[in-house]
C-alpha positions as CSV (number, residue, x, y, z in Angstrom):
1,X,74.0,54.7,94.5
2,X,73.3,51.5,96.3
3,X,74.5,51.4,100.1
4,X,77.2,48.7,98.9
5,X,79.2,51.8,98.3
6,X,78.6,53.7,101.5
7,X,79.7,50.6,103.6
8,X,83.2,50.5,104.0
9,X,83.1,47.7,106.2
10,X,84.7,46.9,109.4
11,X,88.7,46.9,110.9
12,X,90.8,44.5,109.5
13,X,90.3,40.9,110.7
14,X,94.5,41.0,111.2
15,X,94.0,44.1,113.7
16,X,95.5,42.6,117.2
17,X,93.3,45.3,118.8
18,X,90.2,44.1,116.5
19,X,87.3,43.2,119.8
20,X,83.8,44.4,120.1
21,X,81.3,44.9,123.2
22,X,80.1,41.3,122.5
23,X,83.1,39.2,123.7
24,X,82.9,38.6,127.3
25,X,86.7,38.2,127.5
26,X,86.8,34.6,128.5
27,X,87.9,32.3,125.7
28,X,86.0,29.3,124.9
29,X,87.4,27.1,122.4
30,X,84.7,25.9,119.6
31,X,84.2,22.4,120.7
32,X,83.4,23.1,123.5
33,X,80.4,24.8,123.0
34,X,77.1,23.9,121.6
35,X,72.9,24.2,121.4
36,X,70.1,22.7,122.1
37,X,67.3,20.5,119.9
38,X,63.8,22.1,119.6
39,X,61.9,20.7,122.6
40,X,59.0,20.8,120.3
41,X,59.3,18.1,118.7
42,X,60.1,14.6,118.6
43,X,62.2,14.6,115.4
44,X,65.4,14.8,117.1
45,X,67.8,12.8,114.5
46,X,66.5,16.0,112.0
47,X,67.1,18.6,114.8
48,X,70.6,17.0,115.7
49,X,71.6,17.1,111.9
50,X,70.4,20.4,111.7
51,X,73.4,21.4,114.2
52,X,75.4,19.6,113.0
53,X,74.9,20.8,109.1
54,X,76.4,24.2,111.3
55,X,79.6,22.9,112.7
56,X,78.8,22.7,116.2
57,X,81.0,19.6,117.9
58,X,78.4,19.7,121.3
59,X,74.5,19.0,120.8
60,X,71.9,18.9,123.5
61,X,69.0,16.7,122.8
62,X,66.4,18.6,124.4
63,X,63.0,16.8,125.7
64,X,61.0,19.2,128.1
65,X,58.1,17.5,127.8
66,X,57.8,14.1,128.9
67,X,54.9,13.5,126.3
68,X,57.7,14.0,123.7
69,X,60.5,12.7,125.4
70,X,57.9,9.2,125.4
71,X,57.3,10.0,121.1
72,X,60.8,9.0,120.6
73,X,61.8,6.2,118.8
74,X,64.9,3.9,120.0
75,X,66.0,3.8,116.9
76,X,66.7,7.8,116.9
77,X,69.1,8.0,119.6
78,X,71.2,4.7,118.6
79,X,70.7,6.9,115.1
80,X,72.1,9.9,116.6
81,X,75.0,7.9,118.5
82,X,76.1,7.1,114.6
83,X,76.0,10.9,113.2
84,X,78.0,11.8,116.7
85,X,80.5,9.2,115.6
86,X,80.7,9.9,112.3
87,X,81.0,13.7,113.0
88,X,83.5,13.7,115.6
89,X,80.8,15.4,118.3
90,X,79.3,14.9,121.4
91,X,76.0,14.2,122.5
92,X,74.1,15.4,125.9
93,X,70.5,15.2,127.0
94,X,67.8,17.4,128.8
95,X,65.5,15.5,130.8
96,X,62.2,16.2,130.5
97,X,60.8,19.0,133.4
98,X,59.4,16.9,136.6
99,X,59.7,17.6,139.7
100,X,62.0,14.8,141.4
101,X,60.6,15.7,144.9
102,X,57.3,14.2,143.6
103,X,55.3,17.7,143.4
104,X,52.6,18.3,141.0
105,X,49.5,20.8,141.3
106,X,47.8,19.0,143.6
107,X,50.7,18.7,146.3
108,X,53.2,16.7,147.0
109,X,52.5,12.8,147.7
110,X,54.9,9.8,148.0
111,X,53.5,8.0,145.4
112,X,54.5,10.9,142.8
113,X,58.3,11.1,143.8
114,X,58.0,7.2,143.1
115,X,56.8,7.6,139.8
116,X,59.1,10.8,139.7
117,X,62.0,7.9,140.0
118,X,60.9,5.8,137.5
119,X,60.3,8.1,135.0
120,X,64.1,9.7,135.4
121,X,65.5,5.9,135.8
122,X,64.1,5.8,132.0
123,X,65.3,8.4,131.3
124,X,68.6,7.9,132.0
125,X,69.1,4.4,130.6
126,X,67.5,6.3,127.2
127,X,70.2,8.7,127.3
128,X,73.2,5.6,127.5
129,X,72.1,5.2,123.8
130,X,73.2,8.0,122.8
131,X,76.7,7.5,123.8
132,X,76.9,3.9,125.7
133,X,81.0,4.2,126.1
134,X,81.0,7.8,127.8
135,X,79.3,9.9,130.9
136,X,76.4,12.0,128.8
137,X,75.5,14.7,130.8
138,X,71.8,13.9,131.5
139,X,70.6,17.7,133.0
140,X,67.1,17.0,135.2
141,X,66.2,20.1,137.3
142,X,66.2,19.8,141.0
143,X,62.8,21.2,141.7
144,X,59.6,22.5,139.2
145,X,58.0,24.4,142.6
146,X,58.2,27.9,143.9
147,X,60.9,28.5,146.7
148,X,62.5,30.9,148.9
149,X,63.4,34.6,147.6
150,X,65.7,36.9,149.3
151,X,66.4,40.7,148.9
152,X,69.1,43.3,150.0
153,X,68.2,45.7,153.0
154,X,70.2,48.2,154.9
155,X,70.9,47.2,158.4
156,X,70.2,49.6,160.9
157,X,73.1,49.3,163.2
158,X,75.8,48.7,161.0
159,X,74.6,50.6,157.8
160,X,75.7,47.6,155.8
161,X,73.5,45.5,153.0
162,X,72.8,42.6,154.3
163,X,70.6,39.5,152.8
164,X,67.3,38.7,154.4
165,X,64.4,36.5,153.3
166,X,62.0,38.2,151.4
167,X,59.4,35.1,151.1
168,X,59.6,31.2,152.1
169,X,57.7,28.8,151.0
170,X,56.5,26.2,154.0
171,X,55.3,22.7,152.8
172,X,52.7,21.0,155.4
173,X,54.7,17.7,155.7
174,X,51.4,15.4,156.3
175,X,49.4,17.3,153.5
176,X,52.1,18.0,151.2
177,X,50.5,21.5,150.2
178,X,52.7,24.5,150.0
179,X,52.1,27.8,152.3
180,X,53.6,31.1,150.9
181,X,55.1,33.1,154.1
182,X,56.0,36.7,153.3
183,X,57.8,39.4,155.0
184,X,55.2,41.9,156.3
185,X,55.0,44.7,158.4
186,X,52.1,44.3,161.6
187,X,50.5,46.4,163.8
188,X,50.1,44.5,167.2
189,X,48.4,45.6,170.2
190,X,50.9,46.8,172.9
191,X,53.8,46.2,170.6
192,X,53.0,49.9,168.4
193,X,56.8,51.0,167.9
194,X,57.8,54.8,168.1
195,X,56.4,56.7,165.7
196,X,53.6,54.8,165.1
197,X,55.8,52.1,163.4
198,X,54.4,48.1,162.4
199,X,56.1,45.4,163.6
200,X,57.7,43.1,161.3
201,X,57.7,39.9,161.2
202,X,60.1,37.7,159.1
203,X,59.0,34.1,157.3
204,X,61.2,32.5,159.4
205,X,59.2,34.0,162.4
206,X,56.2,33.2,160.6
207,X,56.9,29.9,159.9
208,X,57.8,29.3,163.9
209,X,54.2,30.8,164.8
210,X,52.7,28.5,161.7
211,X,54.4,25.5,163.3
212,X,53.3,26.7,167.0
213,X,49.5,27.5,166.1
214,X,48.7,24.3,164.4
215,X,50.2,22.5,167.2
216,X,48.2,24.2,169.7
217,X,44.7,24.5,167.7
218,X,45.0,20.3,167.5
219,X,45.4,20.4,171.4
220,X,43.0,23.1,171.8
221,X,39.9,21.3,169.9
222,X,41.0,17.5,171.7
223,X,40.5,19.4,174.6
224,X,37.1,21.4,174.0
225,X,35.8,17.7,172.6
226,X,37.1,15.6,175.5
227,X,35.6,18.4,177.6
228,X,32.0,17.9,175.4
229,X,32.1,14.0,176.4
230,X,33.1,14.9,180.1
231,X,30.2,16.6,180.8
232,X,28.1,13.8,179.3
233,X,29.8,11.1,180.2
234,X,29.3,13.0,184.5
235,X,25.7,13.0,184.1
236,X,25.5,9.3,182.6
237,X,27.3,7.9,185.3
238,X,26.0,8.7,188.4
239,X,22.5,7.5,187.2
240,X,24.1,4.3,186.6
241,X,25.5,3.7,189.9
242,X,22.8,1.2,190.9
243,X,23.6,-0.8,187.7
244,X,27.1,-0.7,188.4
245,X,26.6,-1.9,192.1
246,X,24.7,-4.8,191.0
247,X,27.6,-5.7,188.6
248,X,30.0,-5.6,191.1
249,X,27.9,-8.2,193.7
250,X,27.3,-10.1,190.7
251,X,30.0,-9.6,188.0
252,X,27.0,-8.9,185.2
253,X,26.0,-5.4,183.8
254,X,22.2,-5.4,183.8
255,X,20.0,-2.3,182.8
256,X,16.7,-2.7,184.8
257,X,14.7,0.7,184.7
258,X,13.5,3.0,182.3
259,X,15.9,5.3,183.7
260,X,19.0,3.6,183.5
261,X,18.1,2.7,180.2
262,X,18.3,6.7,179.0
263,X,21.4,6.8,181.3
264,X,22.9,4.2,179.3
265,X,22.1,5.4,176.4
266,X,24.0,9.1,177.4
267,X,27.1,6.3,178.2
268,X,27.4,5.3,174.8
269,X,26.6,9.0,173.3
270,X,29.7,10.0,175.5
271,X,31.6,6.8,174.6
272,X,31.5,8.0,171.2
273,X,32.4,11.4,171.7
274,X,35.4,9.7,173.6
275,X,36.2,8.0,170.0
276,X,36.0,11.1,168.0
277,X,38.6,12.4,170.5
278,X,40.6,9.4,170.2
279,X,40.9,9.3,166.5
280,X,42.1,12.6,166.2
281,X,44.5,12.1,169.0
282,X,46.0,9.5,167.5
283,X,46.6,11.2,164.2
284,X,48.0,14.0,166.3
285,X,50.3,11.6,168.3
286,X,51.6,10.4,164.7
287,X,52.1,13.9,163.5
288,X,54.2,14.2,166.6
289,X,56.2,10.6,166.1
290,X,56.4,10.9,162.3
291,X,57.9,14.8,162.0
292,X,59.0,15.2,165.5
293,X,63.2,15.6,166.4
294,X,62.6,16.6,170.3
295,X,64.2,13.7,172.1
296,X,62.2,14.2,175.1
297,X,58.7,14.3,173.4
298,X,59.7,11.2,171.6
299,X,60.2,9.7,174.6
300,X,57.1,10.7,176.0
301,X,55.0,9.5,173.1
302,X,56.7,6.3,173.9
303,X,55.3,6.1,177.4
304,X,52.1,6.9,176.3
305,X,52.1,4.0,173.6
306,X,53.0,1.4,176.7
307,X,49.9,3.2,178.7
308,X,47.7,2.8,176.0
309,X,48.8,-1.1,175.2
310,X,48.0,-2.3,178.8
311,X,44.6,-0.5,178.5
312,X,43.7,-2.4,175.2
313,X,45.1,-5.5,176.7
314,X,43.1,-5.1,179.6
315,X,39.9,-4.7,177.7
316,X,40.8,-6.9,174.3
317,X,38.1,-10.0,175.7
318,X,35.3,-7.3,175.2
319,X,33.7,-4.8,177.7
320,X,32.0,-6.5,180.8
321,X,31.7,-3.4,182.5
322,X,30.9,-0.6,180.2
323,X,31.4,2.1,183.0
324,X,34.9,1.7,184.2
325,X,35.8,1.2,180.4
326,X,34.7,4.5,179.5
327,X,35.6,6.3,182.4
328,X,39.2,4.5,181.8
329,X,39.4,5.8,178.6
330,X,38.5,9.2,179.2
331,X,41.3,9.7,182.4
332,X,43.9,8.1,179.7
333,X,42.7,10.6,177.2
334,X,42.9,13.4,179.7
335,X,46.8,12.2,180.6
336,X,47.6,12.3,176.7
337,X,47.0,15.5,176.2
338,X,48.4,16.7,179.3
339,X,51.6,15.2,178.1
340,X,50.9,16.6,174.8
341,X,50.5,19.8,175.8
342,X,53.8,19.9,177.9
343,X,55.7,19.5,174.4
344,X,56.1,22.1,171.3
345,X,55.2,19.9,168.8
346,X,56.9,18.5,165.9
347,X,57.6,20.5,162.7
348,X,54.8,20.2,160.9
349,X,55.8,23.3,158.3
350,X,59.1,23.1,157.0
351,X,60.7,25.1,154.1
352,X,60.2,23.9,150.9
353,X,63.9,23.7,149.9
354,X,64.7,21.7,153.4
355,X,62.1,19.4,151.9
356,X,62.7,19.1,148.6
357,X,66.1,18.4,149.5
358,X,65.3,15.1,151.5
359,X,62.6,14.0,148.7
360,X,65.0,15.2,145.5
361,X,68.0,13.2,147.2
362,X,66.3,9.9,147.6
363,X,64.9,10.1,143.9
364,X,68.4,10.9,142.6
365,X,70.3,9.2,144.5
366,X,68.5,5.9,143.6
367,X,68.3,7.0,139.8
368,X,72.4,7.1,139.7
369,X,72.8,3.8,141.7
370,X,70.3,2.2,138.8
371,X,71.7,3.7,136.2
372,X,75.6,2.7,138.0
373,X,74.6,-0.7,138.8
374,X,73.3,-1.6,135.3
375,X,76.2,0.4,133.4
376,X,78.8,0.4,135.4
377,X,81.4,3.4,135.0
378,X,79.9,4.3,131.3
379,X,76.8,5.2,133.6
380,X,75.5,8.4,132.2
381,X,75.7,11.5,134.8
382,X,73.2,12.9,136.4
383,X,73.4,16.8,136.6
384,X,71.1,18.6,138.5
385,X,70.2,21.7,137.3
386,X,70.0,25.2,139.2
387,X,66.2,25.9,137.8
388,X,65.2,29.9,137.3
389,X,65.7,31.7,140.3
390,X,62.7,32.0,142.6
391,X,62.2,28.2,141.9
392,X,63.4,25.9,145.0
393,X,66.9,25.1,145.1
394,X,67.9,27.5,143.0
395,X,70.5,29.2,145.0
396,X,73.9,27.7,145.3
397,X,74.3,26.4,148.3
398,X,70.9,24.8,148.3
399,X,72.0,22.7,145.3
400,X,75.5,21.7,146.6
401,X,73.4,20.0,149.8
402,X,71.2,18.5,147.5
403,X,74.2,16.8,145.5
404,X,75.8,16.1,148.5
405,X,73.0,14.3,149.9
406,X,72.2,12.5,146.6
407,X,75.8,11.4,146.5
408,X,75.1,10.3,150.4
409,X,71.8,8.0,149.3
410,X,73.5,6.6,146.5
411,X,76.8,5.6,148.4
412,X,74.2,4.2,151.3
413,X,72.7,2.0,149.0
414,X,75.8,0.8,147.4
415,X,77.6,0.1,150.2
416,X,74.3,-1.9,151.6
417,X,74.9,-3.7,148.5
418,X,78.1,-5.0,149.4
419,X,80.2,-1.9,147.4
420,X,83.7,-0.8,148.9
421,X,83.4,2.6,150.8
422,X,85.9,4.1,148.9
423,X,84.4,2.3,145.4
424,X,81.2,4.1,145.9
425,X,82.1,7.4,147.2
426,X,84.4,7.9,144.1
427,X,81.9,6.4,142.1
428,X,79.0,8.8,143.1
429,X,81.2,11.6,142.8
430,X,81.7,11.2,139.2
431,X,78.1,10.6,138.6
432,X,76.3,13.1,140.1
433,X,77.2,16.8,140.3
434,X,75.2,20.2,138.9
435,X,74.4,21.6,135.7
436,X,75.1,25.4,136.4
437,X,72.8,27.3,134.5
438,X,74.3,30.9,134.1
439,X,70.8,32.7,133.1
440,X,68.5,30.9,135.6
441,X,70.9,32.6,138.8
442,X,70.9,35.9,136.9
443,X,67.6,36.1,137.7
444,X,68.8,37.1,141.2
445,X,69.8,40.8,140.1
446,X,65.7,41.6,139.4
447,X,65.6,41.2,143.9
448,X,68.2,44.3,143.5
449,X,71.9,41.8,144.0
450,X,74.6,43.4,141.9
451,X,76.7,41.3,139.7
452,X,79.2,40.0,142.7
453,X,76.8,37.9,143.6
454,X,76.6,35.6,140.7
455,X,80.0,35.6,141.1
456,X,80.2,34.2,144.7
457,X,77.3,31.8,143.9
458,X,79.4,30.2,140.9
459,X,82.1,29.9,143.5
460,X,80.6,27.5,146.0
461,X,78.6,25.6,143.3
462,X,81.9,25.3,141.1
463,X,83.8,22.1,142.8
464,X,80.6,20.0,141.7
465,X,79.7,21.1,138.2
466,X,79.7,18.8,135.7
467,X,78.1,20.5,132.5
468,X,77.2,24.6,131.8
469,X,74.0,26.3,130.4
470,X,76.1,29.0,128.7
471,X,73.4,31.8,128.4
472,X,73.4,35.3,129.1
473,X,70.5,37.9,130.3
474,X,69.4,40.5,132.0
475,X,68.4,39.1,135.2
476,X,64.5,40.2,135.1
477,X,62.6,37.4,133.6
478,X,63.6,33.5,132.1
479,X,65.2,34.8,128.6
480,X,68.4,33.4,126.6
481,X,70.5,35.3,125.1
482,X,73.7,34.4,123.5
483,X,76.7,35.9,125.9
484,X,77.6,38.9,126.0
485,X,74.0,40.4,124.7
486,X,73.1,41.0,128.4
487,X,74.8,41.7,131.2
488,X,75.9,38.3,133.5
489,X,79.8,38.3,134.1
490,X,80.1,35.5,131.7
491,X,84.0,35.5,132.5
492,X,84.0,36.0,135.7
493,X,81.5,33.2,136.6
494,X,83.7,31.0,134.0
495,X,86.6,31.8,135.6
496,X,85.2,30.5,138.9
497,X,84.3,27.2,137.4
498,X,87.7,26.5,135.7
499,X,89.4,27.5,139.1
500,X,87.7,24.5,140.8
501,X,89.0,22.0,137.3
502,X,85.5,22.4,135.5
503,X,86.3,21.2,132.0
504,X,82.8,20.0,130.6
505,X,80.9,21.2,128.0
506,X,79.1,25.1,127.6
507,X,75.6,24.6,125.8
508,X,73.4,27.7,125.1
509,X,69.7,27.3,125.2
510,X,68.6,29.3,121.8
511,X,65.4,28.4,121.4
512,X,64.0,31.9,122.3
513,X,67.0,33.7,120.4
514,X,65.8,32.2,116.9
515,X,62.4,32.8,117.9
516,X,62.7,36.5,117.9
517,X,65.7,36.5,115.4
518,X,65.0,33.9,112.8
519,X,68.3,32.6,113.1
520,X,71.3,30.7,114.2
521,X,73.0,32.3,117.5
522,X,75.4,29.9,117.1
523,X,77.9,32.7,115.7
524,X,77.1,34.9,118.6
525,X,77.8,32.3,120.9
526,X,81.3,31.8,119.3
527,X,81.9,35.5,119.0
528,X,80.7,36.2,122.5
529,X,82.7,33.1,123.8
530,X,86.1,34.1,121.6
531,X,86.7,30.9,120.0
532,X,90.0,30.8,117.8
533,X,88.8,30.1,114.1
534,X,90.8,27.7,113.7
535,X,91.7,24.3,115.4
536,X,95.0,25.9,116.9
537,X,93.5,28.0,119.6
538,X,95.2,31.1,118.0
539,X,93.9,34.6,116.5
540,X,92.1,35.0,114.1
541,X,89.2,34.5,117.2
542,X,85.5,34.9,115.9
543,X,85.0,38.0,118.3
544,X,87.6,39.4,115.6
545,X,85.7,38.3,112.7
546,X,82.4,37.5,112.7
547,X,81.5,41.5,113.2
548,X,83.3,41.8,110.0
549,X,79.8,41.0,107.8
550,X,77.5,43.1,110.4
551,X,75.9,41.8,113.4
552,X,72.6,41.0,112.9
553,X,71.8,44.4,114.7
554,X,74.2,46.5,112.9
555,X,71.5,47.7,109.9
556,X,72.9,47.1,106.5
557,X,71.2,44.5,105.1
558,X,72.3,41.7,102.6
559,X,76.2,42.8,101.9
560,X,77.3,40.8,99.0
561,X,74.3,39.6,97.8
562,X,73.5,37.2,94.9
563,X,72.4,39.8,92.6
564,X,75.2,41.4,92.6
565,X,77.0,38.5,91.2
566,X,74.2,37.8,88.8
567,X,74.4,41.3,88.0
568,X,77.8,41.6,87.1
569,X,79.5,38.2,86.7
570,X,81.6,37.1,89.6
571,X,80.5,34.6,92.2
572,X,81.7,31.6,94.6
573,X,81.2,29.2,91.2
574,X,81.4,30.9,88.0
575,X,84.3,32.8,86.6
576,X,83.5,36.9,85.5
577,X,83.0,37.5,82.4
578,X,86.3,39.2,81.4
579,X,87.6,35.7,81.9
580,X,84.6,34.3,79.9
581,X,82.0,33.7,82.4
582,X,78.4,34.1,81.2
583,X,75.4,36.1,82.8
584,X,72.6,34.1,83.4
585,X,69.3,35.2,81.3
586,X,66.8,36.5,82.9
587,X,63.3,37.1,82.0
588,X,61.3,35.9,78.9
589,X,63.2,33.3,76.8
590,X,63.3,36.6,73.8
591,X,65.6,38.0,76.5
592,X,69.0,37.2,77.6
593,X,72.2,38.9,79.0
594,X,72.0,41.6,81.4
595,X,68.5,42.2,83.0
596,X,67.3,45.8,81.7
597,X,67.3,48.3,84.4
């Protein structure tokens, strides 16, 4: 007996109490949701029909790589605008994955968050083909780098979790190379605790003392080099005084001894220790004027700057008397870093995210004015995406400033440009806001958050979200699975976003799923989601139906399959044979009818 006749199938699809583990209990209608293109390839008209050929109303064209992003054609996405129209969908686009902040492996340099801006302002006027009368959703992540973690510890006095910082990542602002600072436990001298207990030390601690140490090591070696030429420069001059007398009576330096010769000779070997000193100071006093926000070290730096202007003034018609220039120069270099040394220093470490939030803003910012100024309120919008926790910005709050401050360069600029106030504030609100990526924060609950704290995150990022990465996990590693496979509180984080008037489109990233699976999720993600079946946004839902033929988990194979219609007559487009249909032959040509058993 064949296990068609051991499966009695499922509840009726009618059953108002017909729901299975899978629907998350938010309801989604159809056309809202939709997948994403195979960044593999550049093929994307065959990729986009592919979706299509499955009923989805919402396709994301999906270019991770720039290098395929580049392969293609124009004539695909003004091709793809067609099949959107002709279909009744809607079109979105994944920009490819660079970092906007102008990162790559070896560091961080202006020039690369230039090129970072170019390459999105392409990107962006690409995307306007595929739907030049709308606001395509153009997702570009706000950082490829790693950033700040945090985890959950008991607090001692209270008893209560509270959030710390588990590691930071520090960026050295003149180098643009990134410092990892972890939480640690230390034993110190003196500072043993009870019990023979470390001290800890937080990353914020550590990135104080980071900032502190280098400030002080550049002081410290200025000092132990001016002090090399010092001693020098002492037992140069004296030996020189007779030269130095005679210059003086007659206003001309003469050397006129063997002696004063090797004396003179120590002069300039001092002279040049002085300018080893003085070339380091003045990358130090640039450090301190470039990154510094002390008011009163500015202003010191500013007095030194006069000082050091009436010295080159005073010696700019070349060195006469070779002594009192060096000996000038030396005092003034013993006054700067005296004043140097009086200050803290300027901020020479910073967190990556408080950096990445000034570079990401300035490249974004300027990408939506472009893309504004050339297409006016059809300009595409840019969505920036929450990236996979443990990435920088990746926390809520973090990407609302970023927004914020993207919004603030872009209405800057406008305004500079002779744009109303009002005009451009309205303006940049519409085209810039986040992508909320519901797998990528998940990744929280593997530093021991429960579920809540999705929740709360989807709350403060929800006023500015514009588009949704509708995938579910289970919060350890950067999976994809359709929700309500995995545990994120798909309707509570939905319910968040629709509280603060989200109404854009839910796109679920299955490239993974049909890796594994071999097939569509797209079911899943209608079953998980609840869509009505039908266009009325009414029962039947698919979380009521599609479990009807077996899950793809569920174990019972092929039900209905087309041998069984071969086998005894029936199918979707021949009659049975009581009503004179006709078995296909099988076999050798000497053979027809039924197949023999």
């Amino acid at each position: 007996m064949s296990y068609e006749y051991l499966y009695d199938g499922s509840d009726s699809s009618l059953s108002p109490k017909k729901y299975n583990d899978m629907f998350t209990g938010h309801r989604i209608p159809a056309g809202e949701l939709g997948a994403t293109t195979s960044i593999q390839t550049a093929n994307q008209i065959k990729e986009v029909t592919n979706l299509l050929n499955q009923g989805m109303k919402v396709v994301e064209v999906s270019t991770i790589s720039p290098d395929v992003f580049e392969m293609i054609p124009k004539q695909q996405l003004k091709e793809i605008n067609r099949l959107s129209k002709l279909t009744g969908s809607e079109t979105t686009l994944h920009a490819p994955i660079i970092d906007p902040s102008g990162f790559t492996q070896q560091g961080w340099d202006e020039t690369n968050r230039e090129v970072a801006e170019k390459q999105f302002t392409e990107v962006v006027e690409r995307a306007h083909e595929l739907n030049p009368t709308g606001n395509i959703p153009v997702t570009i992540h706000s950082s490829q780098i790693p950033g700040t973690e945090h985890i959950e510890v008991k607090d001692p006095e209270t008893g209560k979790m509270v959030e710390v910082t588990q590691k930071m990542i520090a960026v050295n602002r003149r180098s643009g190379q990134l410092v990892p600072l972890i939480r640690e436990e230390r034993f110190f001298p003196g500072r043993v605790g009870e019990g023979g207990k470390p001290e800890r030390r937080t990353p914020e601690e550590l990135l104080d003392s980071q900032n502190h140490t280098e400030w002080i090591n550049k002081i410290t070696n200025l000092a132990f080099y001016k002090k090399e030429a010092d001693e020098i420069l002492q037992g140069s001059v004296g030996d020189l005084l007779p030269s130095q007398l005679k210059y003086e009576q007659s206003g001309k330096f003469a050397i006129t001894s063997e002696h004063e010769a090797r004396a003179f000779e120590k002069l300039k070997r001092a002279d040049l220790f002085l300018d080893n000193v003085q070339t380091s100071f003045t990358s130090l006093f640039d450090d301190a004027y470039k990154y510094s926000e002390d008011a009163e070290l500015k202003k010191g730096l500013n007095e030194l700057s006069d000082e050091w202007k009436k010295f080159h003034n005073k010696n700019k018609s070349g060195v006469n008397n070779p002594i009192k220039y060096i000996t000038e120069k030396s005092r003034l270099l013993d006054h700067s870093i005296q004043v140097m040394r009086g200050f803290d220093g300027p901020e020479m470490f910073k967190p990556v995210e408080d950096f990445v939030k000034e570079k990401a803003s300035e490249t974004l910012g300027n990408v939506a004015f472009n893309a504004y100024k050339k297409f006016g309120n059809d300009a595409p919008i840019v969505s920036i995406e929450n990236p996979p926790y443990g990435s920088a910005v990746s926390r809520a709050q973090d990407l609302k400033e970023l927004i914020q401050e993207s919004r603030k360069r872009f209405i800057d600029k406008a305004v500079k440009e002779g744009m109303d106030a009002d005009q451009a504030k309205k303006a940049a609100e519409n085209i810039i806001g986040a992508t909320w990526d519901t797998s990528h924060i998940s990744m929280m609950r593997k530093q021991g958050f429960k579920p809540e704290k999705l929740v709360e995150e989807a709350k403060i990022i929800a006023p500015f979200v514009k588009h949704v990465h509708y995938n579910d996990n289970f919060g350890s590693t950067h999976t994809d699975l359709p929700p309500g496979m995995g545990n994120v509180p798909m309707k509570e984080v939905m319910d968040q976003l629709e509280k603060a008037g989200f109404k854009g489109k839910k796109v679920f990233e299955g490239g993974n799923f049909f890796q594994h699976f071999q097939q569509s999720p797209h079911p899943y993600v209608l079953e998980g989601a609840g869509s009505s079946v039908y266009a009325m946004k009414m029962a039947p839902y698919w979380n009521q139906t599609f479990s009807n033929i077996g899950p793809y988990f569920a174990g019972y194979g092929t039900i209905l399959p087309e041998q069984h219609f071969q086998t005894y007559g029936g199918g979707f487009s021949g009659l049975p044979t009581e009503l004179g249909g006709q078995v296909q032959a099988r076999g050798s040509r000497a053979t027809g009818g039924t197949p023999m058993a």
